[in-house]
N, C-alpha and C positions, 0 to 999 in steps of 0.2 A: 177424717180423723177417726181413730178409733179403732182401723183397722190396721193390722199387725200385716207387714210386707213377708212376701213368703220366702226372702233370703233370709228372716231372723226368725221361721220357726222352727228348721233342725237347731240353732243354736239356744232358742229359750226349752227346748225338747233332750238337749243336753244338758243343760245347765239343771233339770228338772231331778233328772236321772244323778247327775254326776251328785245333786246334794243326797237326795236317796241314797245311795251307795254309801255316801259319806257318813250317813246317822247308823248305819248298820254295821258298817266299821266300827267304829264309834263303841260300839258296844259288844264289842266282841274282845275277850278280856285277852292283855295284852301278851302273855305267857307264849299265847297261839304262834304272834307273832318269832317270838324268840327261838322256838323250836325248828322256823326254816329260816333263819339268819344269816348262819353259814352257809344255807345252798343259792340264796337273794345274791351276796357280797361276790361268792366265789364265779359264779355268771353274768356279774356285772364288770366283776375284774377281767374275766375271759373276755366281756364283749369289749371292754378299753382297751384294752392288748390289741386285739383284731383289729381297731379304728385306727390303733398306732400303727400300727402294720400295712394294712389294705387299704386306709381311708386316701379319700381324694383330696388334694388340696385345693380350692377353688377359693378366686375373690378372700386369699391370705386366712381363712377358715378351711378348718382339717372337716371333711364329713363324711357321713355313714361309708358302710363297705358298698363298693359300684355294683354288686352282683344281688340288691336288692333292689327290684323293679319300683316299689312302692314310692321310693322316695325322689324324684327327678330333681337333677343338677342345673346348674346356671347353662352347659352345651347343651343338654337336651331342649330346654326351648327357647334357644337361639336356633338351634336347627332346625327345628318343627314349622319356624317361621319364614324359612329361606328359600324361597324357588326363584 
């Protein structure tokens, strides 16, 4: 007891970071924000377009566009498993 298992120390090391981040937002006075507003929405709209467009449908959920490596599909590792 006592010791902290090493699958939960990137997570308590995020969690550490992500509230940091959080208090410096925080105070960072709100105006800032409003100034890229229109360019946040208008890229967030482009990227929904895209997913309506290119997205995969897999297991009745629509998901990201297939031409980003980062994210693997429900065939990707069903096939990584098959020999």
């Amino acid at each position: 007891m006592g010791r902290t298992p090493l699958s939960l120390k990137p997570n308590i090391l995020g969690f550490l970071i992500d509230w940091r981040l959080m208090g410096v937002i925080a105070f960072i006075e709100y105006r800032f924000f409003s100034d890229f507003a229109y360019i946040v929405y208008s890229i967030a709209l482009f990227l929904l377009i895209l997913v309506l467009g290119y997205g995969l449908i897999t297991s009745g959920a629509q998901r990201w566009v297939r031409s980003i490596p980062l994210l693997p599909t429900a065939s990707d590792s069903s096939s990584s498993h098959s020999s």
